[in-house]
N, C-alpha and C positions, 0 to 999 in steps of 0.2 A: 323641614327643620328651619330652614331657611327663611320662609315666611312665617314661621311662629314668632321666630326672632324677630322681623321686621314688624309684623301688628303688635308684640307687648311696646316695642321702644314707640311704637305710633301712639297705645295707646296709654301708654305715660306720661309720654309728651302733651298730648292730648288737654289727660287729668289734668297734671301740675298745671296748663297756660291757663287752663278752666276756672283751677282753684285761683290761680295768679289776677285776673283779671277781677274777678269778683270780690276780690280782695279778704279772700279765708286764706289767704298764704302769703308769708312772704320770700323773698328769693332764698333765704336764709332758713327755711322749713325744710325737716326731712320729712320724702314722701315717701311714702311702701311700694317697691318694685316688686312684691311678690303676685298682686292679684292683678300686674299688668301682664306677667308672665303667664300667669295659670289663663287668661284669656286668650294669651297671644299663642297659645300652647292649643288652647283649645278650637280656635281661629284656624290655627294653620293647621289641625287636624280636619276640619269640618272642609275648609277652602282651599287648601294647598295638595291635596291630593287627588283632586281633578284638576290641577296646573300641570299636571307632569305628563299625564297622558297626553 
């Protein structure tokens, strides 16, 4: 769960400085945290379940 958490916020962050530089956003844009979650869900499903063993 833990590292689900940690790759959606990675890969948010990610997006947004992505959109930000290329200049499709400004600081002042809302961006969608839902399909950074559903990645970071499915991320830490795939990767984070052989970190424990």
């Amino acid at each position: 769960m833990i590292v689900g958490t940690f790759l959606a916020f990675l890969l948010g962050v990610l997006y947004g400085s992505m959109l930000l530089l290329l200049g499709r956003a400004m600081r002042t844009t809302h961006l969608p945290f839902g399909p950074a979650m559903l990645f970071g869900v499915l991320g830490g499903l795939a990767f984070g379940a052989g970190s424990i063993r």
